[in-house]
C-alpha positions in Angstrom: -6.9 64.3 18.4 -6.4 63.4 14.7 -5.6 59.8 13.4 -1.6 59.9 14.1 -1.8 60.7 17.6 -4.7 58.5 18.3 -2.2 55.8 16.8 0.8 57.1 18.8 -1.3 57.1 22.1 -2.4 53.4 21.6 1.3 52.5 20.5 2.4 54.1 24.1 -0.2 52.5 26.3 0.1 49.1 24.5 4.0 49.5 25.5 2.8 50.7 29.1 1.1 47.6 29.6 3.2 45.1 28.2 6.0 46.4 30.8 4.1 47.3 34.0 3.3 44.7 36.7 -0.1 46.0 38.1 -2.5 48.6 36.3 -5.1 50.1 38.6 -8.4 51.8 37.3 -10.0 54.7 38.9 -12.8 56.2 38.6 -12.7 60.3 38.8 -15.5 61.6 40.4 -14.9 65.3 40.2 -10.8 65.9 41.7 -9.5 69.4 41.1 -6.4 70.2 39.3 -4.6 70.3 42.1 -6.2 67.2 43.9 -4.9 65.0 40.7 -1.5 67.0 40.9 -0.7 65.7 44.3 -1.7 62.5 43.1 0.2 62.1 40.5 3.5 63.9 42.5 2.5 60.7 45.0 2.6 58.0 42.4 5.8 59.8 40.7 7.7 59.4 44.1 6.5 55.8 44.1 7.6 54.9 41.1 4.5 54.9 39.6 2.4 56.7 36.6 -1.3 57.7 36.7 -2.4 58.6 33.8 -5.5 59.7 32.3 -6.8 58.4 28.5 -9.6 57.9 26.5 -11.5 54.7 27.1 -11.7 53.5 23.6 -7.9 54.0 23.1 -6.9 51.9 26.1 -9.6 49.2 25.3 -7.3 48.6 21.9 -4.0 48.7 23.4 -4.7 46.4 26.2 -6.1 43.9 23.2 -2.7 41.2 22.6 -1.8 42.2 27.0 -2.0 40.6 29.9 -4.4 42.8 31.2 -6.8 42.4 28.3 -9.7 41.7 31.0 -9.5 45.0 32.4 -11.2 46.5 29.2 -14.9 45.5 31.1 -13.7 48.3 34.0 -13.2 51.4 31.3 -16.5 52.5 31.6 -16.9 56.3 32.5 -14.5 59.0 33.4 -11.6 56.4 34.8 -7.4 56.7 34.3 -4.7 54.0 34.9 -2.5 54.1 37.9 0.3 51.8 36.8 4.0 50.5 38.1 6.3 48.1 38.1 6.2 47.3 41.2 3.3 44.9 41.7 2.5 47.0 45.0 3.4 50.8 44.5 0.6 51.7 42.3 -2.1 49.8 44.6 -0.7 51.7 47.6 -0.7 55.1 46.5 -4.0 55.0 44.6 -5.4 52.8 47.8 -4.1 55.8 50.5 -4.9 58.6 48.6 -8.7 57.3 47.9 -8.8 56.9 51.9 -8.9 60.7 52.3 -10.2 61.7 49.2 -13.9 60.6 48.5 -13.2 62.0 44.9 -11.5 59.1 43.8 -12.8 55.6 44.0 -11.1 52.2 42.8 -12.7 50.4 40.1 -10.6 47.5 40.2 -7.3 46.4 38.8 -5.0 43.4 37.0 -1.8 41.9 38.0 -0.7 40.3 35.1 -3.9 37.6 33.6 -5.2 38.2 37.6 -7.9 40.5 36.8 -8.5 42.0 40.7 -11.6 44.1 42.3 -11.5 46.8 44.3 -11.0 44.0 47.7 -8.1 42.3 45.7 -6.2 46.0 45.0 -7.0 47.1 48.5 -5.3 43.4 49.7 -2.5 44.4 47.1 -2.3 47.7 48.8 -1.6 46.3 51.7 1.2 44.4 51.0 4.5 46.1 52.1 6.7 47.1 48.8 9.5 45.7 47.2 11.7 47.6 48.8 10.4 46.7 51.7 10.7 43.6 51.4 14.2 44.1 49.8 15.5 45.6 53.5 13.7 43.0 55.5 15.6 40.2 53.3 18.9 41.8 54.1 18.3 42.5 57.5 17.7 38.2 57.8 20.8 37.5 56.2 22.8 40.1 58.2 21.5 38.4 61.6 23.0 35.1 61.3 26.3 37.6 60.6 26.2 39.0 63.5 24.7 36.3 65.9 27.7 34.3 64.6 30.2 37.0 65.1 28.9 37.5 68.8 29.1 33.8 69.2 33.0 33.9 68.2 34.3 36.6 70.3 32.0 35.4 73.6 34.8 33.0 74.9 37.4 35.0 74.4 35.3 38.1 76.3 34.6 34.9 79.0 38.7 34.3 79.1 39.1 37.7 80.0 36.4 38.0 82.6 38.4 34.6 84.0 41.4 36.2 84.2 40.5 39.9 85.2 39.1 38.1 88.2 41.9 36.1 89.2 44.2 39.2 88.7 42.3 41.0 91.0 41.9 38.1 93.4 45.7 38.1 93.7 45.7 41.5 93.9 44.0 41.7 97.0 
C-alpha cells in the first residue's frame, strides 16, 4: 500500500467506528477463502461488516473513538466484525466461532464499554433489535385485542341469552 491509501484506509475505518455500535475482534487462526466467505455472506445478511485490516492502521483510526481501548486486542492476525446493531455483529461472529475452531473471539467494545470474549458472548446472546422490535409490537397489539374481545363478549352473551330463549319457545 503506498501513503494515499494507507491514509484513505485509516480515513474509512475512523468513519466505521465513529458510526457502528459494537466492533468485535477476531483472531484468524488459519480460515480458508471460502470459510471467511460464508462468514462474511452471514454478517452481510445481518447487517453487519467483517473486515480484515492491518493492525497499525486500525490502532490510528480508533485513536479520537469510542472504542479507542480496543487498540490493546490488535495483536496478531485479527479483523473487525462490526454493526450497528449493538447485537448483530456479536451474534454472527459468536455462532459461527461455535462450529468453526478457526476463528476465536478476542474481545470487543460497545461504545467506551471495552468487553472480553464473556461480555461478546453475553452480547451474543441477547436477542436483536428486531427482535425486540416484534416483541414490542406484539405487547402493544395485546391490550388491542384483549380489549376488543372484552367489547364484543356481552353482546356474543345477549345472543347466547336470546338464542336460548328462542329455542325454549320453540319447543
Amino acid at each position: 500500500m503506498d501513503r494515499a491509501q494507507k491514509t484513505e484506509a485509516v480515513a474509512e475505518l475512523n468513519r466505521t467506528f465513529n458510526e457502528v455500535g459494537v466492533v468485535v475482534v477476531t483472531r484468524n487462526l488459519g480460515l480458508t477463502v471460502a470459510q471467511s466467505t460464508e462468514l462474511r455472506i452471514k454478517m452481510r445478511e445481518a447487517g453487519a461488516t467483517y473486515k480484515v485490516s492491518k493492525n497499525k492502521l486500525a490502532k490510528i483510526a480508533l485513536k479520537d473513538t469510542d472504542y479507542a481501548g480496543l487498540s490493546d486486542l490488535l495483536t496478531g492476525p485479527v479483523a473487525l466484525a462490526t454493526s450497528t446493531d449493538p447485537v448483530a455483529a456479536a451474534k454472527v461472529v459468536s455462532d459461527f466461532a461455535k462450529t468453526n475452531d478457526k476463528l476465536e473471539i478476542v474481545g470487543g467494545g460497545m461504545g467506551t464499554t471495552v468487553l472480553d470474549v464473556k461480555g461478546v458472548n453475553a452480547l451474543a446472546s441477547l436477542p436483536s433489535l428486531d427482535e425486540l422490535r416484534a416483541k414490542i409490537v406484539g405487547l402493544v397489539q395485546a391490550p388491542a385485542t384483549k380489549l376488543a374481545q372484552l367489547s364484543n363478549a356481552p353482546a356474543a352473551k345477549l345472543a347466547r341469552v336470546f338464542g336460548a330463549y328462542g329455542a325454549k319457545d320453540a319447543a
